[in-house]
Biopython code that builds the backbone (N, CA, C, O; Angstrom):
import numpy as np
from Bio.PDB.StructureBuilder import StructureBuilder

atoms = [
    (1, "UNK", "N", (0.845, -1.179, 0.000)),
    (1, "UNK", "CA", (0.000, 0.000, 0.000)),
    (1, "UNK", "C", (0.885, 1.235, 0.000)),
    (1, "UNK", "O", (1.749, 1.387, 0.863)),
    (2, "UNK", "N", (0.667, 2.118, -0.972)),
    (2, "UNK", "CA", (1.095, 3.349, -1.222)),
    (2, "UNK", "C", (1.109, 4.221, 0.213)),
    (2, "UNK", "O", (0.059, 4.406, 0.828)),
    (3, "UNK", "N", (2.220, 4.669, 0.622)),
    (3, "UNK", "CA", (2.252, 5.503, 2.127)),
    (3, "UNK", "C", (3.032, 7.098, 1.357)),
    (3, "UNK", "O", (2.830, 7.870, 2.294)),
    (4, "UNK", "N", (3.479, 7.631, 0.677)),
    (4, "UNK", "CA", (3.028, 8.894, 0.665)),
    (4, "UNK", "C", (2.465, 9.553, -0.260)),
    (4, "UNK", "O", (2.429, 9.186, -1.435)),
    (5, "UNK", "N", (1.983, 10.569, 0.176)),
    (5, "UNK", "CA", (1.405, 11.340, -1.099)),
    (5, "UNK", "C", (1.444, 11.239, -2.556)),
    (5, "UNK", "O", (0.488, 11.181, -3.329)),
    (6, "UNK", "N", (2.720, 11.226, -2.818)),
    (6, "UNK", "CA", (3.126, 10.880, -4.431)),
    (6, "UNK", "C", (2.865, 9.592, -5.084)),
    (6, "UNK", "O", (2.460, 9.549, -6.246)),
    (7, "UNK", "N", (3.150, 8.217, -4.163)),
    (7, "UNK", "CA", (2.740, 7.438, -4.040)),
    (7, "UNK", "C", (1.451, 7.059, -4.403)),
    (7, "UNK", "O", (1.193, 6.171, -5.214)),
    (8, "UNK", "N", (0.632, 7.747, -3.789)),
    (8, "UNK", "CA", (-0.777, 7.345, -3.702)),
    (8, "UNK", "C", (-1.158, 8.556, -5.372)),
    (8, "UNK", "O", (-1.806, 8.267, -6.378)),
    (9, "UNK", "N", (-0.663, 9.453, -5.129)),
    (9, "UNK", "CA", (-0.884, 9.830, -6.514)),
    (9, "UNK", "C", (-0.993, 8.924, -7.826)),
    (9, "UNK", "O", (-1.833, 8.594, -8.663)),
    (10, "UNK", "N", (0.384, 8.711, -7.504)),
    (10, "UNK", "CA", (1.058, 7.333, -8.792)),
    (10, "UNK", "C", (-0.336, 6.353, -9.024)),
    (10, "UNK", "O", (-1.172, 6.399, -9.926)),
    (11, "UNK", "N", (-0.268, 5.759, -8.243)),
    (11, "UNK", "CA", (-1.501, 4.982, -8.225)),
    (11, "UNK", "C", (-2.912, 5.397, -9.008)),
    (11, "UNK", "O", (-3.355, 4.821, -10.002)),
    (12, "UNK", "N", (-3.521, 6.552, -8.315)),
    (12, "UNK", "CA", (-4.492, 7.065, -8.987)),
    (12, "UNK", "C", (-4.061, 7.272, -10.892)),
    (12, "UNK", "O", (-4.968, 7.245, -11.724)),
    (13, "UNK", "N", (-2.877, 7.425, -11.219)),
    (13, "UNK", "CA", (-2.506, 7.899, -12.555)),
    (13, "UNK", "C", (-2.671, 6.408, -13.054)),
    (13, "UNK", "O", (-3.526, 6.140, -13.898)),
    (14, "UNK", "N", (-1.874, 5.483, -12.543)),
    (14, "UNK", "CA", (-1.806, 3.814, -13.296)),
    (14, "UNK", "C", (-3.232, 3.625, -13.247)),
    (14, "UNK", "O", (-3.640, 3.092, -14.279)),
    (15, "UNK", "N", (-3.959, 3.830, -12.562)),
    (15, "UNK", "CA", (-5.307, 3.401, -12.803)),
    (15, "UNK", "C", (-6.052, 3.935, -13.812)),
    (15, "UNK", "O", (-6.571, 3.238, -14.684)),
    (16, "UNK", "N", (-6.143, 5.142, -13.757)),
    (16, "UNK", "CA", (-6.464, 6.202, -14.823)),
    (16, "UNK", "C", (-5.866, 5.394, -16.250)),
    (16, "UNK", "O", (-6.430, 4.655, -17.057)),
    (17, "UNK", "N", (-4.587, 5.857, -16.159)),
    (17, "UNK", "CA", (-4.112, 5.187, -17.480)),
    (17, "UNK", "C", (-4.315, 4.047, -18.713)),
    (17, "UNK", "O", (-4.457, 4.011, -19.935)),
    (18, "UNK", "N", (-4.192, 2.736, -17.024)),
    (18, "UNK", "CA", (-4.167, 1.276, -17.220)),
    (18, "UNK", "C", (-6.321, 1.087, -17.924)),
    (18, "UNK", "O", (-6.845, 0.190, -18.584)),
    (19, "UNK", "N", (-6.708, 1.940, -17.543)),
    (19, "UNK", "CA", (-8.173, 1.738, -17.755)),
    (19, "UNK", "C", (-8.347, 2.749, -19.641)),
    (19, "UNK", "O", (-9.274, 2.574, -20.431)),
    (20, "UNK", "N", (-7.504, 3.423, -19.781)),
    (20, "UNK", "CA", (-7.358, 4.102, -21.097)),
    (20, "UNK", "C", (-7.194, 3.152, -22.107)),
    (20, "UNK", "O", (-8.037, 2.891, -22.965)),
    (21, "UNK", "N", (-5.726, 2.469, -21.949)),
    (21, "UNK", "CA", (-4.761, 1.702, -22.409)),
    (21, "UNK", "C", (-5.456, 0.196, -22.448)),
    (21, "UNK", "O", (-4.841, -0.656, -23.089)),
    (22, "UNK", "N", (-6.552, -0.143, -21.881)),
    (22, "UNK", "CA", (-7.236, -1.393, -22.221)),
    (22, "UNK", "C", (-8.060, -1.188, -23.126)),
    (22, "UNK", "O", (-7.992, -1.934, -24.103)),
    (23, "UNK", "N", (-9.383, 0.168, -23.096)),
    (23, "UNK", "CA", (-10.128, 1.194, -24.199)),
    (23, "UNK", "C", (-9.622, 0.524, -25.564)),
    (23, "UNK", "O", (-10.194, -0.048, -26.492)),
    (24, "UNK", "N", (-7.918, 0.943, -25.188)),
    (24, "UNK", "CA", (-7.696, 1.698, -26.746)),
    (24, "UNK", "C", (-7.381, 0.637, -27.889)),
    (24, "UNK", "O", (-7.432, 0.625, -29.119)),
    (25, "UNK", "N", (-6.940, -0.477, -26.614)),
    (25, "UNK", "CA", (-6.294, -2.191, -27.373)),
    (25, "UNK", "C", (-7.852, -2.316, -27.486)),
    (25, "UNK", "O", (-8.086, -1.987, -28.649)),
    (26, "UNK", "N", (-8.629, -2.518, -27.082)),
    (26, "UNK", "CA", (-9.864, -3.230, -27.297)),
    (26, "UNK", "C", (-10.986, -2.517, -28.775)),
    (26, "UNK", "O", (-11.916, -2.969, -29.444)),
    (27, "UNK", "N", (-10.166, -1.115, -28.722)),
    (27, "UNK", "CA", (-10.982, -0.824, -29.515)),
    (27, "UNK", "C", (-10.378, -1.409, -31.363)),
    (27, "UNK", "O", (-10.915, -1.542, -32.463)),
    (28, "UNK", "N", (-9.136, -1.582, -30.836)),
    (28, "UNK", "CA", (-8.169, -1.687, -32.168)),
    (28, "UNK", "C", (-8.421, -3.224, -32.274)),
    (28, "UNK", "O", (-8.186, -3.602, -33.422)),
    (29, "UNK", "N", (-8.823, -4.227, -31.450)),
    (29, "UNK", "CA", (-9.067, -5.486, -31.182)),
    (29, "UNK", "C", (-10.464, -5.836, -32.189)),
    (29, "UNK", "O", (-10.626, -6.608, -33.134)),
    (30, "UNK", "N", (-11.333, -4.898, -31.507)),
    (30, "UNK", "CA", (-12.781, -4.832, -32.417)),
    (30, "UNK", "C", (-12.540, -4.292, -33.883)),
    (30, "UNK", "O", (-13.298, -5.029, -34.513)),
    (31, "UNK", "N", (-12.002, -3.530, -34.731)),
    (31, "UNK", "CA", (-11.720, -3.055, -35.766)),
    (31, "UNK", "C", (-10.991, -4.090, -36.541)),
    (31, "UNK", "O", (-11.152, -4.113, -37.761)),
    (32, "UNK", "N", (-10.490, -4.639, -36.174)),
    (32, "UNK", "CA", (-9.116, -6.137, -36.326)),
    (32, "UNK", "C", (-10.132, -6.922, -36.933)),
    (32, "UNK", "O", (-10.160, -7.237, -38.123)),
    (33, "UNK", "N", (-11.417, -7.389, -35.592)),
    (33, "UNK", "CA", (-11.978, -8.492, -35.856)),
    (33, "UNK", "C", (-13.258, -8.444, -36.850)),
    (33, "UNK", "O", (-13.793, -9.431, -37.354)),
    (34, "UNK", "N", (-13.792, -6.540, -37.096)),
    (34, "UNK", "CA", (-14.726, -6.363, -38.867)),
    (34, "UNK", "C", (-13.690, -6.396, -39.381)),
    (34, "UNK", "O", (-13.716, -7.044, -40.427)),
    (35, "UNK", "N", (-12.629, -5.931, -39.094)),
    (35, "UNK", "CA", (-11.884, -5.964, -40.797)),
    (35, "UNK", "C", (-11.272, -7.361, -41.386)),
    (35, "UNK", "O", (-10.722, -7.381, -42.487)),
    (36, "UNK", "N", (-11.369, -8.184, -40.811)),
    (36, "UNK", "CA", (-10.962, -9.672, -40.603)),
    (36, "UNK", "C", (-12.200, -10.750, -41.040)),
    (36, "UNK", "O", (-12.076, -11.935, -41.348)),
    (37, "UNK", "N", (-13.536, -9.866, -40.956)),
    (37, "UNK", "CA", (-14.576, -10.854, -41.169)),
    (37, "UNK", "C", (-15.394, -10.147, -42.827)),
    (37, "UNK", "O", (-15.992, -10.826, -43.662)),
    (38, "UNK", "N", (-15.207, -8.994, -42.863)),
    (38, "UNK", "CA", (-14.932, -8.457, -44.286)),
    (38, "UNK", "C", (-14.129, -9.267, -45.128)),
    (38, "UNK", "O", (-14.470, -9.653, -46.246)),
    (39, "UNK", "N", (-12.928, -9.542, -44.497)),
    (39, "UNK", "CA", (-12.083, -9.875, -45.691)),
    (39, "UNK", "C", (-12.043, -11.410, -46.051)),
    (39, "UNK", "O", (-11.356, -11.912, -46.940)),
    (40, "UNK", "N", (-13.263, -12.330, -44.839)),
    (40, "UNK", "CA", (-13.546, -13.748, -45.293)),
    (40, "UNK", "C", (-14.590, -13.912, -46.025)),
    (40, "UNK", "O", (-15.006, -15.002, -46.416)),
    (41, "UNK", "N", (-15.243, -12.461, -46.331)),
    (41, "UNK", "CA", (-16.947, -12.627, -47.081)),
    (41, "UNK", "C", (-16.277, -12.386, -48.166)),
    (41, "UNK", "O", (-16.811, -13.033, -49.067)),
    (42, "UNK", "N", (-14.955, -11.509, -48.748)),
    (42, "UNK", "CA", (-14.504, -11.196, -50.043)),
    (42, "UNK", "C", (-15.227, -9.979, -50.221)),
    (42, "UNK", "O", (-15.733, -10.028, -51.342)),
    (43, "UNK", "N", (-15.524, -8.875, -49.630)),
    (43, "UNK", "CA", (-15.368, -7.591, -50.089)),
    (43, "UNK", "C", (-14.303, -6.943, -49.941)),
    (43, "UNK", "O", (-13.930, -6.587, -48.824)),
    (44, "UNK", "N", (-13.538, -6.644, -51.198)),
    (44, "UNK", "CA", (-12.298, -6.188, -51.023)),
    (44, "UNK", "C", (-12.643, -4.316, -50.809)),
    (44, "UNK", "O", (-12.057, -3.463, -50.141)),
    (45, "UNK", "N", (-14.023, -4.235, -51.848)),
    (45, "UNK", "CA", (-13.854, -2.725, -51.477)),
    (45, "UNK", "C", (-14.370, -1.901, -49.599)),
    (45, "UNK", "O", (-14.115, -0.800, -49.112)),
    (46, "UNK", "N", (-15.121, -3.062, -49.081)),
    (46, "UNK", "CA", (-15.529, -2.576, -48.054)),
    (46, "UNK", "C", (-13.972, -2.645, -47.079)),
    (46, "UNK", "O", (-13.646, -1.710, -46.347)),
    (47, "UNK", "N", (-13.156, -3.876, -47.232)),
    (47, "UNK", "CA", (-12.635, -3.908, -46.484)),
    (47, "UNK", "C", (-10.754, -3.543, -46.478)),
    (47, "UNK", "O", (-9.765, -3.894, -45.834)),
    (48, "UNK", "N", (-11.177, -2.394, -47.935)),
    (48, "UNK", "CA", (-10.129, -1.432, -48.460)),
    (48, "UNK", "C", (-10.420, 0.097, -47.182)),
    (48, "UNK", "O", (-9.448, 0.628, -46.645)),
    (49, "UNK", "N", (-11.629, 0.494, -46.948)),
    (49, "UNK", "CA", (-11.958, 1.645, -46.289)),
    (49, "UNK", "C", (-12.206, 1.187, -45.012)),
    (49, "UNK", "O", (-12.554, 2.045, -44.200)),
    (50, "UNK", "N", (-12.067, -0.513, -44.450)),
    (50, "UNK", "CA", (-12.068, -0.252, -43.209)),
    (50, "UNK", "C", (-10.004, -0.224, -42.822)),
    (50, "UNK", "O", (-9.378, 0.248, -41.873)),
    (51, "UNK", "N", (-9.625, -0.842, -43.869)),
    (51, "UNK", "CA", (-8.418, -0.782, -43.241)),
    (51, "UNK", "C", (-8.030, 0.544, -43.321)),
    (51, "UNK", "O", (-7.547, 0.768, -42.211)),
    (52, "UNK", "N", (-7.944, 1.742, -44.104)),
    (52, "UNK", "CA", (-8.171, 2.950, -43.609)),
    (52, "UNK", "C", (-8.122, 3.245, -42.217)),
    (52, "UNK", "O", (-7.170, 3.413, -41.454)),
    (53, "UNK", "N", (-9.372, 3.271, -42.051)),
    (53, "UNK", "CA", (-9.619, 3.449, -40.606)),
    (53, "UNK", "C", (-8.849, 2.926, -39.710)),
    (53, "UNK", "O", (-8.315, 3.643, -38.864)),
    (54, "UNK", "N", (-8.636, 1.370, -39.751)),
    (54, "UNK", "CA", (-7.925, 0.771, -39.113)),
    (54, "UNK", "C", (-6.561, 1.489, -38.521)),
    (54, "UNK", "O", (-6.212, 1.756, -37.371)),
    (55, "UNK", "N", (-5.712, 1.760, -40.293)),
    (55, "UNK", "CA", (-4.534, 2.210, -39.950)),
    (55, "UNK", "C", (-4.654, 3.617, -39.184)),
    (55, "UNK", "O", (-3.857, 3.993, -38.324)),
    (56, "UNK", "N", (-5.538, 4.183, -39.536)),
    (56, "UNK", "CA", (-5.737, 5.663, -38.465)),
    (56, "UNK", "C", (-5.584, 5.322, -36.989)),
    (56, "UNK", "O", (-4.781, 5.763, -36.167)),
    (57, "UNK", "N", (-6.533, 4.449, -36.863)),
    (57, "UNK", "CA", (-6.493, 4.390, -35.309)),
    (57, "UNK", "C", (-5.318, 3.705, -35.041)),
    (57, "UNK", "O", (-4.962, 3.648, -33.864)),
    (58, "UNK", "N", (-4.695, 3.214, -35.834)),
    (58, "UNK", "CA", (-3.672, 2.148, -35.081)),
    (58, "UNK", "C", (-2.462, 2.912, -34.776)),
    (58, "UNK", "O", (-1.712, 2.683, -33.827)),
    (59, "UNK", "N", (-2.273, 4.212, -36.003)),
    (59, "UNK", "CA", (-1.102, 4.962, -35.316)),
    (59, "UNK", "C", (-1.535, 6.003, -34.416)),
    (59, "UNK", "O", (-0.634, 6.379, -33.666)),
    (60, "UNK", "N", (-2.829, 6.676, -34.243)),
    (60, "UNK", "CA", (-3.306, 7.224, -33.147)),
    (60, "UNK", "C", (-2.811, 5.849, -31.857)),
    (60, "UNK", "O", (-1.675, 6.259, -31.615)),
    (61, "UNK", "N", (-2.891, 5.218, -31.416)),
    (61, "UNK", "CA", (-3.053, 4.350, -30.342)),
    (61, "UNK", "C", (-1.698, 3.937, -30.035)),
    (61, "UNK", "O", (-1.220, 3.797, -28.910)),
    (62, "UNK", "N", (-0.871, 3.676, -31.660)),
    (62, "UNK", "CA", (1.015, 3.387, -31.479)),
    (62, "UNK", "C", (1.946, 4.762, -31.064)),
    (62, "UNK", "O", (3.145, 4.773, -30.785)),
    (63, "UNK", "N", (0.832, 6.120, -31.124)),
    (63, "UNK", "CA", (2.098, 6.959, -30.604)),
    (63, "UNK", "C", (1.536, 7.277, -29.065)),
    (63, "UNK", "O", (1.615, 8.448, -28.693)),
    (64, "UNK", "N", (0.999, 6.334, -28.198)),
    (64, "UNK", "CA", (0.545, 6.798, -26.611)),
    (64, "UNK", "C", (1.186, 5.155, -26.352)),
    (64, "UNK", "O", (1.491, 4.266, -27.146)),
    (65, "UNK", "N", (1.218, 5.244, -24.872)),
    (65, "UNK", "CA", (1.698, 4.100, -24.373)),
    (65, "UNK", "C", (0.976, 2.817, -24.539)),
    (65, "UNK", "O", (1.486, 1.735, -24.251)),
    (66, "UNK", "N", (-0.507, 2.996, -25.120)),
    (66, "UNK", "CA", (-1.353, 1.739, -25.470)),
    (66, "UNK", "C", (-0.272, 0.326, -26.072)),
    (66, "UNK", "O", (-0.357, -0.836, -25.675)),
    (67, "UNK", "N", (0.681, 0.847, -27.089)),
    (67, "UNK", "CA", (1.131, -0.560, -27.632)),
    (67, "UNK", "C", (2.055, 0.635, -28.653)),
    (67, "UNK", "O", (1.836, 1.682, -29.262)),
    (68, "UNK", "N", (3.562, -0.603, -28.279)),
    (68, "UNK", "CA", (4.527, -0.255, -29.123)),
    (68, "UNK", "C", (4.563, 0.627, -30.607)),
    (68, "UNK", "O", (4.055, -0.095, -31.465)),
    (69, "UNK", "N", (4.969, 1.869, -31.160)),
    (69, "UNK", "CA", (4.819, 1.653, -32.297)),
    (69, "UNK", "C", (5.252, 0.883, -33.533)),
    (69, "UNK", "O", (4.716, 0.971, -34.638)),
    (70, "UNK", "N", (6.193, 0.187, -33.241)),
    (70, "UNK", "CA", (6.618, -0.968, -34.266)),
    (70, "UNK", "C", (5.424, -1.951, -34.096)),
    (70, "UNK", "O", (5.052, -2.569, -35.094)),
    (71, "UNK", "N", (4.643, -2.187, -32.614)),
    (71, "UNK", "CA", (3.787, -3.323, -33.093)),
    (71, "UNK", "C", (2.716, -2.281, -33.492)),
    (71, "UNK", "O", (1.973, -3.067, -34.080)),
    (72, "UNK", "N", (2.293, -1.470, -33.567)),
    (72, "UNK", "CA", (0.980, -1.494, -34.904)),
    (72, "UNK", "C", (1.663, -1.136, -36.191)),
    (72, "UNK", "O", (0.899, -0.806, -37.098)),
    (73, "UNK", "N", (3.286, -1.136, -36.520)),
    (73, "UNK", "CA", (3.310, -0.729, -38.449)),
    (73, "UNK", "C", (3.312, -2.126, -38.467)),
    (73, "UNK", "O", (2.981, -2.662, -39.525)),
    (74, "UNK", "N", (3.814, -3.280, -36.894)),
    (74, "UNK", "CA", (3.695, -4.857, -37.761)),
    (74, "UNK", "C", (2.391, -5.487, -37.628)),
    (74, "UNK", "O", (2.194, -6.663, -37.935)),
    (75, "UNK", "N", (1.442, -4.649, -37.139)),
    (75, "UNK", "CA", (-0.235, -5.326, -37.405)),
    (75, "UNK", "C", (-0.940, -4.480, -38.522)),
    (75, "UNK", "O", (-2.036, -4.808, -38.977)),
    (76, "UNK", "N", (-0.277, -3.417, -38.920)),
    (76, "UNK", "CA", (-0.386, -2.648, -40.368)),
    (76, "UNK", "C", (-0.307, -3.268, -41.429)),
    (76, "UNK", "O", (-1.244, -3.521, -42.187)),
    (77, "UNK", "N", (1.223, -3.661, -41.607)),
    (77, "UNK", "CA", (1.804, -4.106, -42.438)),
    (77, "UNK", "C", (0.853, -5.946, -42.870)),
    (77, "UNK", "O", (0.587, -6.368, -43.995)),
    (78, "UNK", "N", (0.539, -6.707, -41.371)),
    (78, "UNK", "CA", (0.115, -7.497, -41.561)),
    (78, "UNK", "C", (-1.553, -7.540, -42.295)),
    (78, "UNK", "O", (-2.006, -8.497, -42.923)),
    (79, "UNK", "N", (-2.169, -6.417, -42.052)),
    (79, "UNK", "CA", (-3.269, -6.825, -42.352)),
    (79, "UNK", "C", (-3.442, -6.470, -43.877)),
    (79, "UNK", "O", (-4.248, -6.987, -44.650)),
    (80, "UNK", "N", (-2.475, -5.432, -44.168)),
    (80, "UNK", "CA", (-2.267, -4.717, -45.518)),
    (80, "UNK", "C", (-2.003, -5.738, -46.634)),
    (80, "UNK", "O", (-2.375, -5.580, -47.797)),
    (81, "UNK", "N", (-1.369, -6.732, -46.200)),
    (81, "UNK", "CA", (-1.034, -8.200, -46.691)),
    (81, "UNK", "C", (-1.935, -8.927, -46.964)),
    (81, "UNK", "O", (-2.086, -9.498, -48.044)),
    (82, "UNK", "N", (-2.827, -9.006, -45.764)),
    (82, "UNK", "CA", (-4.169, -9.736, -46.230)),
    (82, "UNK", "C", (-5.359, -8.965, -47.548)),
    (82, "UNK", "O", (-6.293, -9.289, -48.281)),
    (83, "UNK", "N", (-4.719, -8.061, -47.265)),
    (83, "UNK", "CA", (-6.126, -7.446, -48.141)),
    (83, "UNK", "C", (-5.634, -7.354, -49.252)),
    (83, "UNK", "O", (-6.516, -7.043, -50.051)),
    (84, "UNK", "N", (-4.186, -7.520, -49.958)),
    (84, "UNK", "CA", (-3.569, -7.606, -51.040)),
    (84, "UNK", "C", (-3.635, -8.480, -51.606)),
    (84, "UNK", "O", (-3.684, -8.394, -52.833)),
    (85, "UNK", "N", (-3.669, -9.801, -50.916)),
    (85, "UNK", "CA", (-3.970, -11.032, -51.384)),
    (85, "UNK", "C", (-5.283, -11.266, -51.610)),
    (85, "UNK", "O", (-5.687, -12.041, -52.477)),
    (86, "UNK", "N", (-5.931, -10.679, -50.927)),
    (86, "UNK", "CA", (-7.681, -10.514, -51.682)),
    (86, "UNK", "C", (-7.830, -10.365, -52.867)),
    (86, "UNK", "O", (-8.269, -11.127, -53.728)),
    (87, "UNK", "N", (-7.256, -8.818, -52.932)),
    (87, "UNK", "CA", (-7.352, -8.180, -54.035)),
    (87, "UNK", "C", (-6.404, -8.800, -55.368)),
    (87, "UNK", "O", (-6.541, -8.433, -56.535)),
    (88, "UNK", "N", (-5.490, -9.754, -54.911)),
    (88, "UNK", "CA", (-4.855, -10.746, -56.133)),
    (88, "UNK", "C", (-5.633, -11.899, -56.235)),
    (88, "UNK", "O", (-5.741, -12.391, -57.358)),
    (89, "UNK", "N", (-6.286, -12.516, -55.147)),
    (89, "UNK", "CA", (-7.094, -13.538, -55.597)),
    (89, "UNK", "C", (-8.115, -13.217, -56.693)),
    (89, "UNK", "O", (-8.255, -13.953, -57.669)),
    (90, "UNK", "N", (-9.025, -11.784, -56.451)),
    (90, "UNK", "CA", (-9.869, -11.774, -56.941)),
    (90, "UNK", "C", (-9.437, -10.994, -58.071)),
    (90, "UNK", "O", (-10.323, -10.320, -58.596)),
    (91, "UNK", "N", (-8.355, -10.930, -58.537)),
    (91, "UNK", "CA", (-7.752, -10.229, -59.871)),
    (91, "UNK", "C", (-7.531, -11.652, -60.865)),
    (91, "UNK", "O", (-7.466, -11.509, -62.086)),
    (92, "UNK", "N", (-7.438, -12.830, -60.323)),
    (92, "UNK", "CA", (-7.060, -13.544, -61.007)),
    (92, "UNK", "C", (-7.683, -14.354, -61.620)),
    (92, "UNK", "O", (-7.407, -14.988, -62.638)),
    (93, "UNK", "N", (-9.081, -14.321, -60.598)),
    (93, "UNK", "CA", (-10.585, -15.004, -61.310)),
    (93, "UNK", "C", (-10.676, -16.198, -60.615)),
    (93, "UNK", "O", (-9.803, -16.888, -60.089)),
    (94, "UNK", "N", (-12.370, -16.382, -60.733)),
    (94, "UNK", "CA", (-12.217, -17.700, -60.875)),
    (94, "UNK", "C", (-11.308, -18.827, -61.577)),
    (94, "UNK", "O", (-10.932, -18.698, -62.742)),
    (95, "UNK", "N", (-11.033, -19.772, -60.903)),
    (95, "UNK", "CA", (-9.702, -21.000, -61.469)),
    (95, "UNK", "C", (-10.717, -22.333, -61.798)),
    (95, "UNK", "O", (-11.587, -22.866, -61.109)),
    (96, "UNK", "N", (-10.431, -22.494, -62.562)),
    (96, "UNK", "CA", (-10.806, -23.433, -63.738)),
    (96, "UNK", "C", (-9.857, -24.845, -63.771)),
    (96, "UNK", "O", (-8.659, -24.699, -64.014)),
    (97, "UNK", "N", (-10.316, -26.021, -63.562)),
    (97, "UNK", "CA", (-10.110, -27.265, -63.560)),
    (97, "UNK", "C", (-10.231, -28.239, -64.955)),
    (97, "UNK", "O", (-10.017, -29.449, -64.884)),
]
sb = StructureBuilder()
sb.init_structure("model")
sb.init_model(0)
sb.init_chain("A")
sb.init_seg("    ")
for serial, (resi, resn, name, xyz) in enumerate(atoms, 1):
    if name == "N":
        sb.init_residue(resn, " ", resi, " ")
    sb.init_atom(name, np.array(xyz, "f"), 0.0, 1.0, " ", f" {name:<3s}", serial, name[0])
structure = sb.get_structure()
């Protein structure tokens, strides 16, 4: 238990914080998981403008203490991947047997 002042300050701030910093993963968690279920139905254009968004929030959230900024350009980079390969699957057509 926190015994002085500053102390007990500290505390009040990690809490504050630690309750921000769960917000902000959870919100980037939920955005992850439409833009992830977009991209198993095969809309490449819907799920061209959510990654947009995505990447907005993800470097809003990578420059505060929420999460590293190398890990959101490597959950950037990763999802940017997925949606490229969409967009090559469905460039290439239906495949024929």
């Amino acid at each position: 238990m926190a015994h002085s002042i500053s102390a007990k300050k500290r505390v009040r701030q990690n809490l504050r914080r630690k309750t921000l910093n769960r917000a902000r993963r959870s919100q980037v968690k939920t955005q992850i998981k439409r833009f992830e279920a977009t991209l198993s139905e095969g809309d490449a254009a819907t799920a061209d403008e959510q990654l947009r968004a995505l990447v907005k929030k993800l470097d809003k959230v990578g420059t505060t203490s929420a999460m590293h900024k190398k890990t959101a350009a490597r959950k950037k980079s990763r999802l940017a991947g997925k949606l490229n390969m969409l967009k090559a699957r469905q460039a290439a057509g239906p495949q024929t047997k």
